[in-house]
N, C-alpha and C positions, 0 to 999 in steps of 0.2 A: 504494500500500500504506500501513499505519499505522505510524507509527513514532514513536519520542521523538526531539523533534528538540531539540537544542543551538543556539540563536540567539544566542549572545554568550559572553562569556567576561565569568565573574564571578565574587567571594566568594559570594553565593548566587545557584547557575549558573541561568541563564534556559533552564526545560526545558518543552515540552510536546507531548503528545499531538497527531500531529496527522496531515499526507499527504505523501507526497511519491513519489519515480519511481521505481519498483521498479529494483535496481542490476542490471547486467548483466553476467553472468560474463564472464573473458578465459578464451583457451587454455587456458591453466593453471590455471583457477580451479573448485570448485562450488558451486551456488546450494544454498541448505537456507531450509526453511519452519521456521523458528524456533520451540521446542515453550519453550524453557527460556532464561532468559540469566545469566549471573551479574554481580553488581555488584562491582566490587571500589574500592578506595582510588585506586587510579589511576586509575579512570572519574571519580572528582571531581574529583582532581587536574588533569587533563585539560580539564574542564568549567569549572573556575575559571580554565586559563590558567597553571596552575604547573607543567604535565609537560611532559619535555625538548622533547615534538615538539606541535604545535597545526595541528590539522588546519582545511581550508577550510571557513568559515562559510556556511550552515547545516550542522551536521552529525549523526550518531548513533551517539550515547557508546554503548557498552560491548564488551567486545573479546570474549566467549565465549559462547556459546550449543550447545545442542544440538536436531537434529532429524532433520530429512529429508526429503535430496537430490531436489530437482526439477530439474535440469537439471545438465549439466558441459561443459563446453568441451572443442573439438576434440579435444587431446592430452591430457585426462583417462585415467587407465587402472586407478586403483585402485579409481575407485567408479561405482557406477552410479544410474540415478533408482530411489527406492525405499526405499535404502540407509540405517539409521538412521546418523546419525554425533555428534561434538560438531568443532568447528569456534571456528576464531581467526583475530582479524585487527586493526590495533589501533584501529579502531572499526568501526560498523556492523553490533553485537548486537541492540541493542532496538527491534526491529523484526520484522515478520509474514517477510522474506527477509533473510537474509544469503548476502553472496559474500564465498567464502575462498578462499585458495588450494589447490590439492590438501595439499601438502607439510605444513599446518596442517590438517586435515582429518583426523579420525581416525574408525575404525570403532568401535561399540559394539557389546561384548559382550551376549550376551543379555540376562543377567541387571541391567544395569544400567539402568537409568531415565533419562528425561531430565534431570531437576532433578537428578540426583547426576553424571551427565556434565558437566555443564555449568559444575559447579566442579571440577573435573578438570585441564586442559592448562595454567590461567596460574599455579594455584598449585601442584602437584606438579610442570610443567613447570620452573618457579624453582626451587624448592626442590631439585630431582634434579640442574638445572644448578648451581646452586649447592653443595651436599653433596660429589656424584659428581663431576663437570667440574672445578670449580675446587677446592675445599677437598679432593676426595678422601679424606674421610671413610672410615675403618678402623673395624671390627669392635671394640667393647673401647674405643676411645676416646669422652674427656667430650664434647656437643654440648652450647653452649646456644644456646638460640635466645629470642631478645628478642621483644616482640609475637607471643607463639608462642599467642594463643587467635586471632587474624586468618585471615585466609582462606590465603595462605603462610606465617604462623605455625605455625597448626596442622599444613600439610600438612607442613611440616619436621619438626616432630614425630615426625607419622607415617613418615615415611619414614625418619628419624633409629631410631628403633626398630627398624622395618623390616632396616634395614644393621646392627643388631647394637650401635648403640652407646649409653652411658646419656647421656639427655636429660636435661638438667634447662631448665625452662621458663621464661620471665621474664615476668611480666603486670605490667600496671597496677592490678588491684583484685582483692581475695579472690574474688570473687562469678566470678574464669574460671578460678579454681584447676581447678573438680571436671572441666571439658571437656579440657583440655590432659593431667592424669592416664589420662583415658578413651583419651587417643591414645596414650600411652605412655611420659608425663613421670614420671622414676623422684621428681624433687624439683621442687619450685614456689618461687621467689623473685618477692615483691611489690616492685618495686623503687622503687614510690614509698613506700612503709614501713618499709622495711629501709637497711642497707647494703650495699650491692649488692659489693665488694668482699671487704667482711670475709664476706659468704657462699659468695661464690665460695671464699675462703680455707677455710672450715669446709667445705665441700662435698666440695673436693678435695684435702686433706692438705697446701695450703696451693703443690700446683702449678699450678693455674690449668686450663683447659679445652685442650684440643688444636682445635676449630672453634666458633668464634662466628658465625652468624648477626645480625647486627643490621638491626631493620625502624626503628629510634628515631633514632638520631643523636644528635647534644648530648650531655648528662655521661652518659650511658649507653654513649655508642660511646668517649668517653676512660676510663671507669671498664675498659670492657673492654682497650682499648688495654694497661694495667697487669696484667690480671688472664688474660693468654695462658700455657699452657704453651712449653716450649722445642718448636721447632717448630710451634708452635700457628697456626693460619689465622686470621683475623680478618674476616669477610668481609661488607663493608659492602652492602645491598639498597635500605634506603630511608631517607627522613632524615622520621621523620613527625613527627619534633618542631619542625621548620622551621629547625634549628640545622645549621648544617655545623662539623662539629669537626676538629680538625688534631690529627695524631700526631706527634709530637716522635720525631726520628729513632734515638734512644738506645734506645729502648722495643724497636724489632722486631730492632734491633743485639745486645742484650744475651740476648736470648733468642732469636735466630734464626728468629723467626717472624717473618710475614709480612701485608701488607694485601691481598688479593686480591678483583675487584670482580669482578660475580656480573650481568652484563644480560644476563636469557637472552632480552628479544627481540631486539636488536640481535645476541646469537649464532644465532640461528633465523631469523635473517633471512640472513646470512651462510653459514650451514650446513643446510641445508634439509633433507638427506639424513638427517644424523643427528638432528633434534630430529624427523623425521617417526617415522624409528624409537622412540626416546625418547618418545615419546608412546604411540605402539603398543603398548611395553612395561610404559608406567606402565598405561595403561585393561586391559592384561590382567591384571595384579595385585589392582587395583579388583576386574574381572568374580570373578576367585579369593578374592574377600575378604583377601588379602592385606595392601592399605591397604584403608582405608574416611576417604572425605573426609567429612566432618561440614558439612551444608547446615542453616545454625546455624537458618532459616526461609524459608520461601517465601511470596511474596505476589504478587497480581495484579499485570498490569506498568503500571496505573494508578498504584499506589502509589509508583513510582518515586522520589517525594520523600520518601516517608519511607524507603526504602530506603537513598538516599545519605545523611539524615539518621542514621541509627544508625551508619555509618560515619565520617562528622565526629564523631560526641559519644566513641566509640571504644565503641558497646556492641554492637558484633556478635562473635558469636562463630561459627568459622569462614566458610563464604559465604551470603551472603543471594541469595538465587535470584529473577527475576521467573517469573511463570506467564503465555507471551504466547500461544501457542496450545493449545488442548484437543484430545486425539487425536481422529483424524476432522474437526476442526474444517476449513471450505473459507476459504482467502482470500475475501475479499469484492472 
């Protein structure tokens, strides 16, 4: 089959186009002919050698795809061949098959499309685990979320709205104000422009946020560390700045809030049962228009490199989608 293969680990990742042995489902697992893949921040990260886990050389980056099901293994029971789905696994997207597990395997709603399933399960999957799971996000309470125009930026947004609470959105440059508003951000802070503190202070009558999402790290995740309500969650996801910051222990002491860490694969690997549900529930919301993930663009899964490109320079806004198969199209 065709796939992008990852042949090394690098600052700029050594990727191409090229062949290798269609994978083969286990028990547990189904195969899908890949219509759709999504790109995300940790498929680079990944591909350079910086993400917690580094799979076996050659490999094929990208963790989410959607399409449909050609085959399933023995004790499959939810799905059958035929079956549209979107599907995760933490590599082995960008390619004409991907094997997933059942448990990561979800059905599509009619109404939803391949390229908008496809950015679906890793960033509302986060996002829901993070919000719901950990931070336990309430109706009425302040959310922000940092890198909130990104692919789980935005969908925290959305789903931050969604549960009722006011968002206020943190970007990098004016020009991702107008998308993050579209999702449901009540207020937008530029926080390489502003002071990121003194707005929080002005925002919220000078009590700070009850959940923070942070996707930055470095003086963004300390500026937040100070800028928590009592009670307030603070809930670290990524560090894109390459900075690891420390909280000085007085900070969650004084206001009884909390640092709480938010890895929903390492929980969905763990908890199978419930992130299978959790996904069911998100793509049925999707199907009802309830969220609507934003597929900032789509492009042939040629372009691959400028795909991860837009994602280094930070000018994507929510997910960039590849286009690897055409409906009806036959593996070759």
């Amino acid at each position: 089959m065709k796939a992008i293969l990852c042949a090394s680990f690098a600052a700029e990742p050594q990727l191409q186009l090229g062949e290798t042995t269609a994978p083969t489902p286990g028990r547990h697992d189904v195969e899908v002919a890949v219509h759709a893949a999504a790109v995300s921040f940790m498929d680079l990260l990944m591909a350079q050698g910086r993400y917690q886990m580094r799979p076996e050389l050659p490999y094929v980056p990208g963790t989410d795809a959607a399409g449909v099901v050609v085959s399933v293994g023995a004790e499959v029971t939810r799905f059958h061949v035929g079956d549209r789905v979107a599907c995760g696994n933490w590599h082995g997207a960008w390619a004409e098959r991907m094997v997933a597990p059942e448990s990561s395997t979800v059905p599509l709603p009619a109404g939803v499309d391949f390229q908008t399933a496809a950015a679906v399960r890793y960033a509302y999957g986060t996002a829901r685990y993070a919000l719901v799971t950990q931070a336990r996000l309430q109706a009425g309470e302040t959310l922000f979320v940092t890198g909130a125009a990104g692919g789980v930026g935005l969908a925290a947004v959305d789903l931050g709205r969604h549960l009722g609470a006011r968002v206020i959105a943190g970007v990098g440059s004016r020009d991702k104000a107008a998308v993050v508003r579209d999702r449901g951000a009540e207020h937008v802070i530029v926080y390489t422009e502003e002071d990121l503190r003194e707005r929080i202070r002005s925002l919220t009558g000078d009590r700070g946020v009850d959940v923070c999402l942070d996707h930055v790290g470095g003086d963004v995740f300390a500026a937040m560390a100070r800028s928590m309500n009592w009670g307030g969650r603070l809930v670290p996801l990524g560090l894109a700045r390459g900075q690891i910051p420390r909280v000085a222990a007085n900070l969650p002491l004084l206001k009884n809030s909390s640092v709480v860490g938010a890895f929903w694969g390492a929980w969905a690997k763990r908890h199978p049962r419930e992130s299978a549900a959790a996904d069911e529930a998100l793509m049925r919301l999707v199907g009802t228009g309830e969220l609507r993930p934003h597929v900032g663009c789509t492009m042939s899964w040629e372009d691959f490199a400028v795909a991860l490109d837009l994602l280094r320079r930070r000018e994507a806004q929510g997910r960039v989608v590849l286009q690897v198969l055409q409906p009806g199209q036959p593996l070759e």
